[in-house]
C-alpha positions as CSV (number, residue, x, y, z in Angstrom):
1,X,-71.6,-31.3,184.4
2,X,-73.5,-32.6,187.3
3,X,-77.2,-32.3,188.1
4,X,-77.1,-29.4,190.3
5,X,-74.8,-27.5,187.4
6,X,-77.2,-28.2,184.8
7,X,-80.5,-27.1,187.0
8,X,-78.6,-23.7,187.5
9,X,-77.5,-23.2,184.3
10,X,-80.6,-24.1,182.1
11,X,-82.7,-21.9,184.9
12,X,-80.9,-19.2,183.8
13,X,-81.3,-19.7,180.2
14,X,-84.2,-19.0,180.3
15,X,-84.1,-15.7,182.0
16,X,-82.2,-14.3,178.6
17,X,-84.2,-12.3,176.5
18,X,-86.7,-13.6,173.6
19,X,-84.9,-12.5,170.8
20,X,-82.1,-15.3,171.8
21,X,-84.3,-18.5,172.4
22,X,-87.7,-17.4,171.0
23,X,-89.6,-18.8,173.7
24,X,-90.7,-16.5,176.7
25,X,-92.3,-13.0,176.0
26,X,-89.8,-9.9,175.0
27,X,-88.6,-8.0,177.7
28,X,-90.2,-4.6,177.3
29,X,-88.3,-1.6,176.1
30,X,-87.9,0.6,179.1
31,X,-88.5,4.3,178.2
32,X,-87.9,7.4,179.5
33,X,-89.2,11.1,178.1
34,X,-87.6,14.3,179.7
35,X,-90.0,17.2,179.2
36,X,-93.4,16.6,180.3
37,X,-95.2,19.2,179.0
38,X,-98.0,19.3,176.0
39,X,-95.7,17.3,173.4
40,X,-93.6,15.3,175.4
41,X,-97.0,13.5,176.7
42,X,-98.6,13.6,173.4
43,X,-95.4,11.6,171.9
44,X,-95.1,9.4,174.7
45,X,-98.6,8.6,175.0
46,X,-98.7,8.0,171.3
47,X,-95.7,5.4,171.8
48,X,-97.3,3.7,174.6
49,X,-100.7,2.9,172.3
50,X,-98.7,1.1,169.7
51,X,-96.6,-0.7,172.7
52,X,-97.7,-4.6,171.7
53,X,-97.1,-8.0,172.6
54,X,-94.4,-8.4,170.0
55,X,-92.7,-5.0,171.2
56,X,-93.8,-4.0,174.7
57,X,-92.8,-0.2,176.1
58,X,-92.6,0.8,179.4
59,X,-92.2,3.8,180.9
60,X,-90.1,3.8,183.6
61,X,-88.5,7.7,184.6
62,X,-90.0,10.9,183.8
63,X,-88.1,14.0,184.1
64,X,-89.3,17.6,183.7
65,X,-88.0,21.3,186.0
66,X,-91.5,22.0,186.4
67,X,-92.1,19.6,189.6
68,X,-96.1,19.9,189.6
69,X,-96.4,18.9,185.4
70,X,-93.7,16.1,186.4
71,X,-96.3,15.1,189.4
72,X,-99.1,15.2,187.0
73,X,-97.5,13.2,184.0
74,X,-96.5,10.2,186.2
75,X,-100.0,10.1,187.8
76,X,-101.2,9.9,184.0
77,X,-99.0,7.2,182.2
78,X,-99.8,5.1,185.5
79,X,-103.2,4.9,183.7
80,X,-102.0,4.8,180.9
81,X,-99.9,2.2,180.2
82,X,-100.5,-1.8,180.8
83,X,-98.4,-2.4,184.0
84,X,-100.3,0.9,185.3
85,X,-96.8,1.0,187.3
86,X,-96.0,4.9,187.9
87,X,-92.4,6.0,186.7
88,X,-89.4,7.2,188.5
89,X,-89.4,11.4,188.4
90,X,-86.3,13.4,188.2
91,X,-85.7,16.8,187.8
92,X,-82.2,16.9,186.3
93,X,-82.3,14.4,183.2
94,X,-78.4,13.6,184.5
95,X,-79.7,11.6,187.5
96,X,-82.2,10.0,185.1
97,X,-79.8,8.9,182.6
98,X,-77.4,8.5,185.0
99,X,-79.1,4.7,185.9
100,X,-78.0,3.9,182.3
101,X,-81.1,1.2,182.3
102,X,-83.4,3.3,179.2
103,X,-83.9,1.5,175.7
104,X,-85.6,5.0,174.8
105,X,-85.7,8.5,175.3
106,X,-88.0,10.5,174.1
107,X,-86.9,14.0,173.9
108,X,-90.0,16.7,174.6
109,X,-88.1,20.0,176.1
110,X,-87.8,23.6,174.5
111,X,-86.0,23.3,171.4
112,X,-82.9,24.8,173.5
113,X,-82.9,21.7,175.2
114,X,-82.7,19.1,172.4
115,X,-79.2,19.1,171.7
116,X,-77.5,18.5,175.0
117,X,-80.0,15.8,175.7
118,X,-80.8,13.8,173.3
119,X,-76.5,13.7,173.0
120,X,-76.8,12.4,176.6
121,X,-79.5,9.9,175.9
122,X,-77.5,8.6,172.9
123,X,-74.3,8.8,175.2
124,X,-76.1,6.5,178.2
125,X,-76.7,3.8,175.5
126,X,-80.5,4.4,174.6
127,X,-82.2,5.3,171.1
128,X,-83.7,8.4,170.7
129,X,-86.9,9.7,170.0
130,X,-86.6,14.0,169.5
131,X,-89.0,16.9,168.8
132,X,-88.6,19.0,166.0
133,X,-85.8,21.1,165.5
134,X,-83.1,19.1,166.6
135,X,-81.1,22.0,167.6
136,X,-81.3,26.0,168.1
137,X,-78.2,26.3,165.9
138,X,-76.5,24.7,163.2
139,X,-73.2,22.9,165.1
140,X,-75.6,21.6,167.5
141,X,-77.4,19.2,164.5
142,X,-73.7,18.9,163.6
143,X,-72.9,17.3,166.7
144,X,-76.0,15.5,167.4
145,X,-75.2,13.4,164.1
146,X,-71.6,12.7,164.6
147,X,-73.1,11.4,168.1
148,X,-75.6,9.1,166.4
149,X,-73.5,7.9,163.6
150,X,-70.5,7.5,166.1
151,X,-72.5,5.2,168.8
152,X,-74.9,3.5,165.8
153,X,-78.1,4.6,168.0
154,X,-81.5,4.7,166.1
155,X,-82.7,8.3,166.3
156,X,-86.4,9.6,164.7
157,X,-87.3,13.0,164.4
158,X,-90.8,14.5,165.1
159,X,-91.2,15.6,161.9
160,X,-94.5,13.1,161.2
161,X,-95.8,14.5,157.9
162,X,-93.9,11.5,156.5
163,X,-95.5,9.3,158.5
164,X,-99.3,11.0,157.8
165,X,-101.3,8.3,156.3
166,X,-103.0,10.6,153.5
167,X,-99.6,12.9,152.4
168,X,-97.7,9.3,152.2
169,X,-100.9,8.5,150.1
170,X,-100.1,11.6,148.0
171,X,-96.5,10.9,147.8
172,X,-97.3,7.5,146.2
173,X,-100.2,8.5,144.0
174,X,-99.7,12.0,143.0
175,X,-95.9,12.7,143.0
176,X,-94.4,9.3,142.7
177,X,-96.8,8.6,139.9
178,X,-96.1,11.8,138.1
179,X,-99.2,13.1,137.5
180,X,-97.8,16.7,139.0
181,X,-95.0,16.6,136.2
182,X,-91.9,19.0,135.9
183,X,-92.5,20.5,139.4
184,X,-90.3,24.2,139.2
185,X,-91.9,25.9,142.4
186,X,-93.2,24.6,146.0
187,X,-95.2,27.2,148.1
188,X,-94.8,26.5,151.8
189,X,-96.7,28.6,154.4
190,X,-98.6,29.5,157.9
191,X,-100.8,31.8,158.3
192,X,-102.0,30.8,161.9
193,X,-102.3,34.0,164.3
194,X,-100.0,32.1,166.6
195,X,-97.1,34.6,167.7
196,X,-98.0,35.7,171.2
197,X,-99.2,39.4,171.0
198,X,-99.3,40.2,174.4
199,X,-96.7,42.2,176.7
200,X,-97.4,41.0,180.4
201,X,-94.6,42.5,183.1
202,X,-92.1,40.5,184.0
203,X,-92.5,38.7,187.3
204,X,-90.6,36.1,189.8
205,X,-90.8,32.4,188.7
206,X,-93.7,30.3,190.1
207,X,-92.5,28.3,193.1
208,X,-92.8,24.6,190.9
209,X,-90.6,25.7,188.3
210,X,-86.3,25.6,188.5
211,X,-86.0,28.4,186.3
212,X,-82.2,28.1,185.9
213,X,-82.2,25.0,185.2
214,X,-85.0,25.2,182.2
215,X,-83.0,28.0,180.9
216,X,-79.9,26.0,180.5
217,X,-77.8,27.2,177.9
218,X,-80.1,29.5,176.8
219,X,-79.2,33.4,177.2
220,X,-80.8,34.2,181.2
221,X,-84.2,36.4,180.4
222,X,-86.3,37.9,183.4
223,X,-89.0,35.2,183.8
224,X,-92.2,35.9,182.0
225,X,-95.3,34.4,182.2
226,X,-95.7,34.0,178.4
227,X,-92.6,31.3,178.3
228,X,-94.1,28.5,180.4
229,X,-95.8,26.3,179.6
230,X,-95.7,26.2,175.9
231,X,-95.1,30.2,175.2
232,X,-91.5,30.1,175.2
233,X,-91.5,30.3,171.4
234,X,-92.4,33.5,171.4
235,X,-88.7,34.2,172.0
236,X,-85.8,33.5,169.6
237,X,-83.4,32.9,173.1
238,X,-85.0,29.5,172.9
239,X,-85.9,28.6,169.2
240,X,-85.8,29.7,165.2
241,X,-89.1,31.4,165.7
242,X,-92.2,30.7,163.4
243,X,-89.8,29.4,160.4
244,X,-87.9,26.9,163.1
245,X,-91.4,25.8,164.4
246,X,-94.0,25.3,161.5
247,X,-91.8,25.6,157.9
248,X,-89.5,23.1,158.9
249,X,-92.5,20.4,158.8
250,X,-93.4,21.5,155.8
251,X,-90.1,22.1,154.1
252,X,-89.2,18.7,155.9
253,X,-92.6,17.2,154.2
254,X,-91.7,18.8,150.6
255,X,-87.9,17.3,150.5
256,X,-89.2,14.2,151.2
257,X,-91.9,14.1,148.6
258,X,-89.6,14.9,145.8
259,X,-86.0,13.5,147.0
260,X,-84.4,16.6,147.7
261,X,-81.4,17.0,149.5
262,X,-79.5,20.2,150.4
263,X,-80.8,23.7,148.8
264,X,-77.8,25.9,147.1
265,X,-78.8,29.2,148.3
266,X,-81.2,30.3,150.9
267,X,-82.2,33.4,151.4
268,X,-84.6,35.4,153.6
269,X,-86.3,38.6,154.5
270,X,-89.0,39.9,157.1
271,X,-89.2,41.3,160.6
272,X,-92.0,42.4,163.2
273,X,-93.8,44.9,160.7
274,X,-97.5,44.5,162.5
275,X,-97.2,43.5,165.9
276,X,-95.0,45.8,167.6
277,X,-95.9,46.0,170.8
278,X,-95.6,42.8,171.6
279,X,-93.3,40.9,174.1
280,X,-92.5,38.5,171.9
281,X,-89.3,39.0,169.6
282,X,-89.9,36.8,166.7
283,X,-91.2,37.8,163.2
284,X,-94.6,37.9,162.5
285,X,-94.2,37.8,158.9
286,X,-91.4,36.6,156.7
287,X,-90.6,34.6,154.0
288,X,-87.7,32.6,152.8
289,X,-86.5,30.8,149.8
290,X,-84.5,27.8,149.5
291,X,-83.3,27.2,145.7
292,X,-82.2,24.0,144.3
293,X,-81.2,23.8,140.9
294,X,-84.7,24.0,138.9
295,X,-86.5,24.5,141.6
296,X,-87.6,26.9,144.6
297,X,-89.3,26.5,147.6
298,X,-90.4,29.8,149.0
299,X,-92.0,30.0,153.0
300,X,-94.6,32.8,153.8
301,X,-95.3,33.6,157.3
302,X,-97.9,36.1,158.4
303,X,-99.1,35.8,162.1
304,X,-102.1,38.5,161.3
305,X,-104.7,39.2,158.4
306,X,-106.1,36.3,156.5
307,X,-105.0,33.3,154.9
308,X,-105.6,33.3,151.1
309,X,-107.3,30.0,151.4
310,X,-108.7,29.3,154.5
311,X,-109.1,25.3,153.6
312,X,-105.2,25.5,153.6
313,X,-103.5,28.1,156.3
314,X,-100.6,25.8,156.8
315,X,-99.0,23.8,154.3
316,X,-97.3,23.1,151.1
317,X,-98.8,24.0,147.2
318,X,-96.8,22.1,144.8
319,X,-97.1,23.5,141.0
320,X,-96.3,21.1,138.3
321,X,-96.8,21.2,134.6
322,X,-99.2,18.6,134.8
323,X,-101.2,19.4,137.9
324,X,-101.3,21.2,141.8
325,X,-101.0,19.5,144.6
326,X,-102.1,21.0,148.1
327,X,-101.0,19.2,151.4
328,X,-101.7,20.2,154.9
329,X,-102.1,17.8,158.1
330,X,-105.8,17.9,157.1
331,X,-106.1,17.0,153.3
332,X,-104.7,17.0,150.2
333,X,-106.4,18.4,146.5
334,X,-104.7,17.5,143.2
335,X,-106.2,19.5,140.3
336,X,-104.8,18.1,137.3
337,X,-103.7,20.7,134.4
338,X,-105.7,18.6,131.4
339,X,-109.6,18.9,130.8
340,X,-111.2,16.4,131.3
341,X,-109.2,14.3,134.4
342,X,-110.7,14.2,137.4
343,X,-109.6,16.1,140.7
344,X,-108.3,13.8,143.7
345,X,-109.5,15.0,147.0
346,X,-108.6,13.3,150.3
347,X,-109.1,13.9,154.4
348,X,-106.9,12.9,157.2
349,X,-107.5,9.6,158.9
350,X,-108.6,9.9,163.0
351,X,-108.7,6.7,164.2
352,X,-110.8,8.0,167.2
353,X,-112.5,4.4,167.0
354,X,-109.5,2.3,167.5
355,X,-107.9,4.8,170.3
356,X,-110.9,6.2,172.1
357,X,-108.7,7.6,174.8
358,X,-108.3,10.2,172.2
359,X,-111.3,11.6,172.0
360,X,-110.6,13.1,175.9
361,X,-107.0,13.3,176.1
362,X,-106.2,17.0,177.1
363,X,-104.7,19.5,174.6
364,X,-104.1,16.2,172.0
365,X,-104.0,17.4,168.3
366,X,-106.6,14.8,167.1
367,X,-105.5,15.0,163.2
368,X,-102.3,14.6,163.7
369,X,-102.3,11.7,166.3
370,X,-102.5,8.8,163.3
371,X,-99.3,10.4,162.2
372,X,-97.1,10.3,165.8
373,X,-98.6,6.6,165.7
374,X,-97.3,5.8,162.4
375,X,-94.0,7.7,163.5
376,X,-93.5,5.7,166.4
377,X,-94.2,2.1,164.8
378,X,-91.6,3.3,162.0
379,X,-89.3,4.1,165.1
380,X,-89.6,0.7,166.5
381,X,-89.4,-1.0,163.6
382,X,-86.4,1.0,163.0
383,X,-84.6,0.0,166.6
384,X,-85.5,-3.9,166.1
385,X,-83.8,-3.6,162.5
386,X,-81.1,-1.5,163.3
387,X,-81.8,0.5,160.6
388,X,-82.4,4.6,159.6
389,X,-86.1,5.5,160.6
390,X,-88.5,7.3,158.1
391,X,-87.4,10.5,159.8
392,X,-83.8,9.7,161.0
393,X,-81.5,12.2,162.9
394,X,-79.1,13.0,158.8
395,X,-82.8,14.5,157.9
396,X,-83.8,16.0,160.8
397,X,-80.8,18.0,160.7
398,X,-80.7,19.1,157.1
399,X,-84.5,20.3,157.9
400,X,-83.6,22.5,160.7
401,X,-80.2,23.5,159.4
402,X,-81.8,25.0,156.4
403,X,-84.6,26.7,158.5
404,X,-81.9,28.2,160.6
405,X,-79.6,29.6,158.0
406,X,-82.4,31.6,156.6
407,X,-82.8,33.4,159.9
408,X,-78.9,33.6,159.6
409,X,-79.8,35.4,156.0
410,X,-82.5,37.7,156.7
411,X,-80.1,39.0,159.7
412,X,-77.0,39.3,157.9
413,X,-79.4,40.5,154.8
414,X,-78.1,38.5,152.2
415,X,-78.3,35.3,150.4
416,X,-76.3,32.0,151.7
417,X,-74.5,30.1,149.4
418,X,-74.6,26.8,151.7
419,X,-71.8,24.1,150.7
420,X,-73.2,20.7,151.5
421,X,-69.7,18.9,151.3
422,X,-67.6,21.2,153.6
423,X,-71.0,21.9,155.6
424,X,-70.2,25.5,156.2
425,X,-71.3,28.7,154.1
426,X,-69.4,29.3,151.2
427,X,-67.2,32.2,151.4
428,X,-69.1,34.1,154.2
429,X,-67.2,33.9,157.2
430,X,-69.2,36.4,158.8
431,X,-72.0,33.7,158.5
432,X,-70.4,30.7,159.7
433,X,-69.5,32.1,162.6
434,X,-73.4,32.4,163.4
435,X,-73.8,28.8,162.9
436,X,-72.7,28.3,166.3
437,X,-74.4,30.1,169.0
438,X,-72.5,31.1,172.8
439,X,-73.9,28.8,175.3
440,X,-74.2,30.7,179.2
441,X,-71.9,28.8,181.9
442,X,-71.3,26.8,182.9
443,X,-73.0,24.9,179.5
444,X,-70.5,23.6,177.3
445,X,-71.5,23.7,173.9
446,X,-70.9,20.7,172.1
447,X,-68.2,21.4,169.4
């Protein structure tokens, strides 16, 4: 090798990144979110906090079908973030993965949306960060699985009560510890006045939004102003309704305090029995039970009257021979059974201090940012590892899965006998055959 050879050849050595020579900075992970509405921000600006010397993020494409909240989120991770660079914008998420250059995608659209893109983030070589559900039916989370399993791609799902600093805390000291005991019944519930009660007219789209294309897959509804932003869970066209949305975090947050896999049976009943007229065609109250074998975990839903205790009107009440535990994204109480032993009482942790941006960041759920920050830092940790994240896609989908087969119950009326192994209903065709919903043309459901 002669002089000029080994000047070109060590110059670019040292271009490679750190991980290989352990001597220039790491090249940050580029990142892209598609759906810039209230919780695509809020998880992306979560994962741009925790971005760090040792593990740099930067955002580099933005992509949203509403072209003034894509405008407006590009103008705001620009001051966010540490290059202060302002990302790409597209409005068709196959353009933006398309460049095939994204480490991450975070995945922040209508839950009709997850499934087709976080397969094509996954498919364009990136690792995948995805909101809660994972999918509108049950093939969908099928799919998205085989995808992640199939291409080894790290993918954590936004259910972050296992990353909330005080319900890890009560998973370690109260349940892990056994001071609950035999637990035979877990009450999971919301009692938020949340469904839309409202019945606007339907109207044309607003000029900034590509109505077709946010529908996507989705069954084509006269545009109403309730769907967007943020209102389109008002409709079942575009979700699992109250039991997709808030019990699967807590469901989610119960198997993962006591190891549970699969339920056996799931079965569900309810219906709009108070607000009737409504535009919104989800339940305002139902309930549904997902049995294991000495156990059940029942969900109450009521979107009107009061919550039976207003300290807790969403969240989980473990009973246990020994004790009660109550969790919510505020606090947890343990009240021990014996005389005599001391209650345990604890709050969430804001860390308003240490992130003063969120004190004024609009529409941010201040209890419940500590928990996307812990989320994301698992996530990471997860990608440099190559290893299953705290929340990885095989839960993600049993969570929704179960949330969805006991809408699937409470329409067909009867209980589900699920079969984990064959994952399919056991001897209820009539049922399986609702685990995969019709996608409208020219969307190809992925099957």
């Amino acid at each position: 090798m002669n002089r000029r050879q080994f000047l070109h050849t060590t110059a670019g050595a040292l271009t490679l990144p750190a991980f290989v020579h352990g001597q220039s900075a790491p090249r940050p992970l580029r990142t892209g979110l598609i759906g810039c509405g209230w919780y695509g921000k809020t998880d992306l600006l979560r994962l741009v906090q925790v971005s760090s010397p040792e593990t740099p993020i930067e955002v580099v494409s933005l992509c949203d079908v509403d072209r003034r909240m894509l405008a407006d989120a590009a103008d705001l991770v620009a001051t966010r973030q540490a290059s202060h660079k302002t990302p790409r914008t597209f409005a068709d998420y196959r353009q933006m993965l398309a460049e095939k250059d994204l480490d991450i995608v975070l995945i922040g659209t209508p839950d009709h949306w997850h499934c087709l893109t976080a397969i094509a983030a996954m498919q364009a070589g990136a690792d995948v960060y995805c909101q809660k559900p994972i999918s509108v039916d049950v093939i969908e989370g099928q799919a998205m699985l085989a995808t992640a399993r199939k291409l080894k791609r790290v993918v954590q799902i936004g259910t972050q009560r296992r990353s909330t600093p005080h319900l890890m805390e009560a998973r370690e000291r109260i349940v892990r510890e056994g001071k609950l005991g035999r637990v035979g019944l877990v009450e999971i519930y919301c009692y938020y006045h949340m469904r839309n009660d409202t019945n606007p007219p339907d109207t044309a789209p607003p000029a900034n939004l590509d109505y077709e294309m946010w529908t996507g897959p989705a069954p084509m509804r006269p545009y109403n102003s309730i769907v967007h932003p943020r209102g389109w869970r008002a409709f079942m066209e575009y979700g699992n309704g109250i039991v997709g949305d808030m019990a699967i975090h807590m469901f989610d947050m119960t198997r993962w305090m006591l190891d549970l896999g699969w339920p056996k049976r799931i079965s569900s009943s309810g219906g709009i029995l108070v607000q009737k007229n409504a535009k919104a065609n989800i339940t305002d109250t139902q309930l549904a039970t997902f049995e294991y074998d000495d156990l059940k975990v029942i969900w109450q839903h009521r979107t009107w009257g009061e919550a039976p205790d207003k300290d807790y009107p969403w969240g989980a009440t473990l009973y246990g021979d020994k004790g009660t535990l109550k969790a919510s994204v505020y606090s947890y109480d343990f009240k021990p059974a014996a005389k005599g032993e001391a209650p345990i009482h604890k709050d969430v942790t804001y860390e308003l201090e240490q992130y003063p941006e969120d004190k004024t960041e609009k529409d941010l759920e201040k209890q419940c940012a500590p928990a996307i920050r812990g989320h994301m830092r698992d996530f990471l940790a997860a990608i440099k590892s190559r290893g299953r994240p705290v929340a990885d896609i095989e839960q993600g989908y049993i969570s929704t899965s179960s949330c969805i087969l006991a809408n699937i119950a409470m329409n067909l009326g009867r209980t589900l006998h699920w079969d984990a192994a064959a994952q399919r209903v056991a001897g209820d065709e009539e049922a399986n055959r609702l685990l995969r919903r019709e996608y409208r043309k020219p969307w190809v459901h992925p099957t």
